[in-house]
Each structure stands twice: as C-alpha cells, then as structure tokens.
N, C-alpha and C positions, 0 to 999 in steps of 0.2 A: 453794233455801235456801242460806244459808252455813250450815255443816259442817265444825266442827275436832273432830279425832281428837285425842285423847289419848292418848299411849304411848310406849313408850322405842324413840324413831326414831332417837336418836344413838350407840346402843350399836355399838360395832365388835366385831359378831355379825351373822354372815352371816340368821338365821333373822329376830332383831328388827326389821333392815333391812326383808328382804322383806315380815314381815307389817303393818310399815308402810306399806310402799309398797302392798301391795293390797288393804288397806283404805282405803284412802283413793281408789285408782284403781277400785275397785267402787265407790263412793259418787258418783266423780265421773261415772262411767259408767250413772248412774243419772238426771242430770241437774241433777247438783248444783254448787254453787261448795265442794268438796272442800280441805282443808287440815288441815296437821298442825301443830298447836297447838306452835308453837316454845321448849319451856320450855328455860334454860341454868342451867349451877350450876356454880363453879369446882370446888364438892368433889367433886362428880362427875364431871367433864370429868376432873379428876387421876386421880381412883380410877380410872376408866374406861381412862386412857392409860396408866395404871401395869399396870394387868393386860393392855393389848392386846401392850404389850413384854414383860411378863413371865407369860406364860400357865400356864407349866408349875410354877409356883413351887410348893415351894422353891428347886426346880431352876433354877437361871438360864441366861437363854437368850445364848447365845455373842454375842462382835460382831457375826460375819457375821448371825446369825440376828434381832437386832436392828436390823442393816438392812433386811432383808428386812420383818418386822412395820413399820418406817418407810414400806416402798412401799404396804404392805397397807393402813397407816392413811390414808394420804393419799390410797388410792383410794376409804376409807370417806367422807373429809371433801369428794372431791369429788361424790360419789354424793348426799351429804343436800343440797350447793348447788343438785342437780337436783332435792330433793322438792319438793314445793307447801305452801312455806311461809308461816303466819303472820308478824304482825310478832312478833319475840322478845320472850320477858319472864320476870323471874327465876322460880326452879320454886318457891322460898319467899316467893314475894311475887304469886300469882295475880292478885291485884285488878286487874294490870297485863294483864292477858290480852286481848287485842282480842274484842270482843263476837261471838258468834256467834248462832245460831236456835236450832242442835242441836249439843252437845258429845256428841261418842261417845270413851267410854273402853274402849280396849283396842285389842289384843289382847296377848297376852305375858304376864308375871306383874306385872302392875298392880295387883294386891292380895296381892301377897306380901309380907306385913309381916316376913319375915324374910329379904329380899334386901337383900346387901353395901350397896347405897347408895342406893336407891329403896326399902327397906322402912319403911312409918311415911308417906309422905309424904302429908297431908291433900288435896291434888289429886285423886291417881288415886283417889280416896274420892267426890268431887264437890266439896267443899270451896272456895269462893271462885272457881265457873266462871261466868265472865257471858255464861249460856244459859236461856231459859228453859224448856227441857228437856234432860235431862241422861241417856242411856242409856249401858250395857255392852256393848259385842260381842265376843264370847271369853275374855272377862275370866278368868284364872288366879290360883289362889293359892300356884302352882307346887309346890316341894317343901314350905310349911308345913305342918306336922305338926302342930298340936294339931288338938284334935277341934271345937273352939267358937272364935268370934269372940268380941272382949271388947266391953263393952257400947258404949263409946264409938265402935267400928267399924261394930258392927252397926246403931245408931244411923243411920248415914251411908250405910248399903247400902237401909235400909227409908229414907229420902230419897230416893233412885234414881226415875226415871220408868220405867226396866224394865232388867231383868239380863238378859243369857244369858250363857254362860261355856263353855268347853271342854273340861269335864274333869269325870268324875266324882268330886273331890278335890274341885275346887268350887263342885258343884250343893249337895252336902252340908254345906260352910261356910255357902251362900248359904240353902240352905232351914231352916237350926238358925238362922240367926239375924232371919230377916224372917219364918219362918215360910211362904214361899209358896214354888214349886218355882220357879227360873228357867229360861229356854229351854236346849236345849242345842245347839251352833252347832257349827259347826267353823270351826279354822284359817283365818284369813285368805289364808292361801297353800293350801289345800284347796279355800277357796272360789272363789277369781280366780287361777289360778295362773299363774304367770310366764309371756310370750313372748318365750321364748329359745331363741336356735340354738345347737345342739348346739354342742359341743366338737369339733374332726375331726383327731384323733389315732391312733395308733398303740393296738388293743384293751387296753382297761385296767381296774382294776377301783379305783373313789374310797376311801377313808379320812378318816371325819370326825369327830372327836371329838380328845381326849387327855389324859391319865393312865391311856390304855386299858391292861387287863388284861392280861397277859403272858397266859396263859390265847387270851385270845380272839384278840389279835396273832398267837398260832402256826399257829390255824386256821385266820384269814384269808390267813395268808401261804401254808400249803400248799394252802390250795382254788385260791389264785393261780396258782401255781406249776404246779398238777395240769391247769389250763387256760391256762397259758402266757400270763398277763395280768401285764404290768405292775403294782405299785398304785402309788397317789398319793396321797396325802398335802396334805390340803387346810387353810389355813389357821392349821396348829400342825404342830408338829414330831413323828413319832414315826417314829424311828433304823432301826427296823426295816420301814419302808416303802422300794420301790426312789426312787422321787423326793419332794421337799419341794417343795412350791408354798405356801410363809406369806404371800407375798405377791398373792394373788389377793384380788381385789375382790370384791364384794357379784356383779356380773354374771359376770365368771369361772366365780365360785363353780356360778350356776344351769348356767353352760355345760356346765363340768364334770361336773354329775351329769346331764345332759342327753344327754351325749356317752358316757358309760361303759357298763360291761358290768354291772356291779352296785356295791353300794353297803354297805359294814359300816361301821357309827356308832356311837354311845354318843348322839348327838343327839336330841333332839324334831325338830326341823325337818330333821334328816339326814334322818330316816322319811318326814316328811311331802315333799321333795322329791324321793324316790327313790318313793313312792307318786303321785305326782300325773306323776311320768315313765313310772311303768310297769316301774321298775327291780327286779328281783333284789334281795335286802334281808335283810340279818339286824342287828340290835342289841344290841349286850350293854349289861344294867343300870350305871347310874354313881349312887353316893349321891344326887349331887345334884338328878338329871334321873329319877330312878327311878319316879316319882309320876307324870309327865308320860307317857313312854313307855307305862309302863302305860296308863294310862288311854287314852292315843287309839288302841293297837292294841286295846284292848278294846269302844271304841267302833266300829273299823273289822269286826272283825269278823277281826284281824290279829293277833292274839296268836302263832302260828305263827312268825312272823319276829321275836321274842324268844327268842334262846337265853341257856343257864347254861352255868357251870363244870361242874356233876355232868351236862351231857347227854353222849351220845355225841359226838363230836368229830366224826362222819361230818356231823353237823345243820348245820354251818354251811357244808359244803361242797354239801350238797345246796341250803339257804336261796339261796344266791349262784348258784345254777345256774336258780332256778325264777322264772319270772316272777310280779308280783304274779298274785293269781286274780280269774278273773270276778265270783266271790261280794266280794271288797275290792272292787272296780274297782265295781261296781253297789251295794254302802253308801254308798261314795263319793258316787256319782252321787244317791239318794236324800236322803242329808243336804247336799249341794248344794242341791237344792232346796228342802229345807225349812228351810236355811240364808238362802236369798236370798229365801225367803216373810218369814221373820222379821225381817231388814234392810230389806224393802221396809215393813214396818208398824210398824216401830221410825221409820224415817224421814216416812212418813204418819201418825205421832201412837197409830199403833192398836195398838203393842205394849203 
C-alpha cells in the first residue's frame, strides 16, 4: 500500500525527528511504499525558527550561540531532504494532499489542541485526508489538561478508523470522548529504535533538556563530578554543563546518547533514548513535558528514574550510576510486541 504518516516531521526537535523517521521506517519495513505526508506552513516554519534560535527565551541566546543553533538547523533541514517525502502541500489547505490507501496519524502530540502552533489544526484530527482509511499510532494530547474533548473534536476522533495513543493522558481523552478504549502503543522510537553508532569519546555523562532546575543541575553536576565524567550538553545551552554541543543534528544527537555513560533530561524522548540504549537515567519533572514523562515511566514500569526537589539528593547520583533494570528492559520488550501486533492490524484493515 502507499502509506503517509502524519506528524510534525519538520520540528527542529531531536525527539519529533526520530519518531518520524521510525514510524515511517517500521511501516516501510513492513512492506509498504512508507511516506511522510509533507504538510508546510509559513506561520509555523517562523514560529518554529524563531524558537529553534531562541530556545531559552526570555533569555536570549548570544551571537555565538546563535550560530551555533544556525549549524544545528541546517543539520535539521538537511536530515528531513533525506526523509521519504510526499509531494508538499499547504498544512491549511489538505485537499491538496496526494492521495494515499492508509493515512496514519502520529506520533508526537498531534492532538494537542493546546500546542504553540499545531494546536487546533483539523488535519491531525483526520480532517480533509484523501485516504480511505485513516488510523492513529501513538497519537498524544501531550501536556493538555482539561479533563474532556469539546464536542467538535470528539466528533472527529469517533470518525477515526482506529486509535492507539501513548499515554495514559490520552487513552482517557480518547475513551471520554468516543466512548471506546483505544490501543495503547508505544513511542515510535521505543518501537523501531534508531541504528546508530555510538559516540567514541572521552567517558561522559549527556544533558538534555533546558530551563532545567538549579536544584537538579547541582546534582547532576556532583554525581558527574564524583565519577569523574565529563557532561554535555546537547542541543540548548545550560552554563553549568563542562561542554555545549547546540549544534548537533538529529543523528549526532542518537550518537551521543548511544556513546554516553548516562543520561539526566527534563525530555520525553531524553527517557525514551537513554531507555531503548540501556542507559543510566534520571529526569526531573518540566511543566511542560510533566504529563508525558509521567505517563511513559509509568507505563514502563520506570517511575524510579523520576526524581524530585524534596528527594534525597544522594537519588540522582545513585539513578546515573544504575543501569536500566531487567523488569524495564522486558516491558519494553513486551509492549514491543504488542505494539507491532497492533500496527501490523491497523495496516491489514483489522484494527
């Protein structure tokens, strides 16, 4: 079948990246003609560019450091010229969409009606797709917080030929509003995980996130410190890591936490690429991503590798010292499979 994905494959975000690219490279590895539905939008290409330069805002990022984010983007812009692109068409004007068999929407927060510049948009909904089936795989409602979908939305979800989602945030939107439970999957990068070669540096320990907590920066710096690791700093600036790499690319990005000794994030995808490594891992909560985190160490079975402000400060230096455990490593493995059951019957009509 031809097979376009839907989701935000142009974000210059390490995570959105990947879980486009393996969603689409699990589909295609399935036997399929695999593509990612090319939507563009000026307002969003700006917005998009405006925050890839200025990440930390308020705080503006220095000249040098905005060159740097210059190499970082250009490495994003030439990574998506390698995805498996549809023909383009505008993201407010679907009709234009080149026809598919099966549109699959997601992964990411595709139905987060309260994201900066993709919330609201009647696409990631099903909305004017010329497929004549139309399913969800990991679909997110990310950090939305109201407890119900409004009727108009829900409306467009009970249109769906089948849901799954990744997050107990929203199995619970999808089930208040169709009434029926949808599957629950995991991460696209959980499921087909990246093939990448390590990093081969000098022992280090990654940093992924930022506006991270002073709090959680002290501990990470002395667990560092106490094992004699380097950290780095991947993707955004924060002062108190020994090196800055802003400008690492999407593949970088895998190498580096590939290559590392462990892993502290604020991320969704920080977790899930230091889990699918095998990596040492702790996360401190971020407003934004707090929904998410939650929810997939809870699904893993990984709640442990979430720490607090009020824990002992000894927890993050133990978190970074221990490898994931057998018990994660074997949920994993299990909702893998019942992950690629689900995709293989979503794609043969029978989900």
């Amino acid at each position: 079948m031809r097979v376009g994905v839907l989701t935000f494959h142009r974000c210059i975000n390490y995570g959105s990246y990947w879980q486009a690219r393996c969603l689409v490279e699990a589909i295609a590895a399935r036997g399929h003609d695999a593509v990612l539905l090319d939507h563009h939008s000026c307002e969003v290409t700006s917005r998009e560019w405006r925050y890839a330069f200025q990440p930390l805002t308020p705080q503006r990022s220095s000249r040098a450091d905005v060159a740097q984010y210059g190499r970082k983007l250009r490495k994003f812009l030439d990574a998506f010229r390698a995805l498996p692109l549809s023909a383009p068409f505008d993201l407010d004007a679907p009709e234009a969409m080149p026809p598919v068999d099966l549109a699959v929407i997601g992964s990411d927060e595709v139905l987060n009606l309260s994201h900066p510049w993709y919330g609201g948009k009647p696409v990631f909904w099903g909305e004017g797709i010329a497929a004549p089936r139309v399913v969800t795989y990991a679909a997110s409602f990310g950090n939305y917080a109201a407890d119900f979908v409004e009727p108009q939305w829900a409306e467009r979800l009970r249109d769906l030929d089948a849901i799954s989602v990744r997050d107990d945030n929203s199995f619970g939107l999808v089930e208040g509003a169709t009434g029926s439970e949808p599957a629950m999957v995991l991460d696209p990068v959980l499921l087909n995980p990246p093939k990448v070669e390590a990093a081969k540096e000098a022992p280090y320990l990654l940093v992924y996130g930022h506006h991270i907590p002073d709090w959680f920066a002290t501990r990470v710096t002395e667990a560092a410190r106490a094992r004699g690791l380097r950290t780095i700093s991947v993707g955004y600036r924060n002062d108190w890591a020994d090196e800055q790499r802003l400008d690492a690319g999407p593949q970088e990005f895998a190498a580096l936490v590939a290559g590392s000794e462990a892993v502290a994030t604020t991320y969704f995808h920080g977790c899930c690429f230091a889990l699918v490594n095998g990596k040492p891992l702790v996360c401190a909560p971020s407003d934004y991503r707090w929904t998410k985190v939650r929810d997939l160490t809870a699904l893993l079975g990984a709640e442990r590798h979430l720490t607090f402000e009020d824990r002992d400060p000894a927890d993050v230096a133990t978190l970074l010292a221990e490898p994931v455990s057998q018990a994660v490593q074997a949920r994993i493995a299990d909702l893998r499979a019942q992950s690629s059951a689900w995709l293989d019957a979503a794609l043969a009509g029978r989900a």
